[in-house]
C-alpha positions in Angstrom: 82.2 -46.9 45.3 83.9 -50.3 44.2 80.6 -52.2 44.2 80.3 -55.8 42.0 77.7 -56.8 39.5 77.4 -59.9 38.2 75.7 -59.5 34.9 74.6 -62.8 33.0 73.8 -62.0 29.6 73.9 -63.6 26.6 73.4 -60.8 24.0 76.8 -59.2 23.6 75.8 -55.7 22.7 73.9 -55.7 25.7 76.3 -56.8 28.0 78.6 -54.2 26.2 76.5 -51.4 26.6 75.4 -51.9 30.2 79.2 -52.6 31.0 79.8 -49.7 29.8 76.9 -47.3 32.0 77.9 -48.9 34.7 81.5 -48.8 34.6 81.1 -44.9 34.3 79.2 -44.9 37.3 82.0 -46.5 39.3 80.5 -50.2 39.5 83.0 -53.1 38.9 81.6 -55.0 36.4 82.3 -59.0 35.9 80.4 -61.0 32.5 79.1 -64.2 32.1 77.5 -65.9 28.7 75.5 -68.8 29.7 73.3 -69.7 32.7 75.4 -72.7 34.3 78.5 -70.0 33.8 76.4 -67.7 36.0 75.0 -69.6 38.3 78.9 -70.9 39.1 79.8 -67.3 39.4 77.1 -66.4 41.3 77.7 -69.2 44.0 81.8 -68.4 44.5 81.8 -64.4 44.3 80.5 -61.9 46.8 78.5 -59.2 44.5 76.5 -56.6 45.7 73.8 -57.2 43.2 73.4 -59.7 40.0 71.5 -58.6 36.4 69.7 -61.9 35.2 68.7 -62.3 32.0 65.5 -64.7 31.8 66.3 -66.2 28.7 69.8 -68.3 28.5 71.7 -71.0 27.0 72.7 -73.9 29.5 70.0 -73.1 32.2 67.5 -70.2 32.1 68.0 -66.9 34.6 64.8 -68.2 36.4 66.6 -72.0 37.5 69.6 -69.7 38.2 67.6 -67.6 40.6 66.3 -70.4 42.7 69.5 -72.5 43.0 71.3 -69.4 44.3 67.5 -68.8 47.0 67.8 -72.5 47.8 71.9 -72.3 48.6 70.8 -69.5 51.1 72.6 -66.6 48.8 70.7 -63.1 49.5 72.4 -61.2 46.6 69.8 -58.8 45.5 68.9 -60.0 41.7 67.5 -58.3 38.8 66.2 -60.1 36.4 66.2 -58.8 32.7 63.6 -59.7 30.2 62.8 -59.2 26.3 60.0 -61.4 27.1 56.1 -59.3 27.2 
């Protein structure tokens, strides 16, 4: 399969466990902390799909999300949320 996430996460048992799942279902995985890490991530690397969280330190998932719209990157993005 050989696909690339991008997951931006802050929580590390999160980021551990979703690693993990999708690992085992053949997806290269690649981690970043902070929003600003992300977002720098985001704008050099060619992944088939990036995992957001909303709620970051440095810049929040949702400021990462339209910097990446507004530099013309199409990467499909989830974004993940603890928030109701």
């Amino acid at each position: 399969m050989d696909k690339r996430i991008l997951l931006v996460e802050d929580e590390p048992g999160l980021v551990m466990t979703l690693t993990d799942r999708l690992e085992v279902e053949g997806y290269r995985v690649e981690n970043r902390s902070d929003g600003e890490a992300g977002l720098e991530a985001a704008s050099g690397g060619a992944y088939d799909l990036i995992l957001l969280d909303v709620m970051l330190p440095r810049k929040s998932g949702f400021d990462v999300c339209r910097k990446l719209r507004q530099s013309r990157i199409e990467t499909p993005i989830l974004m993940l949320t603890a928030r109701s």
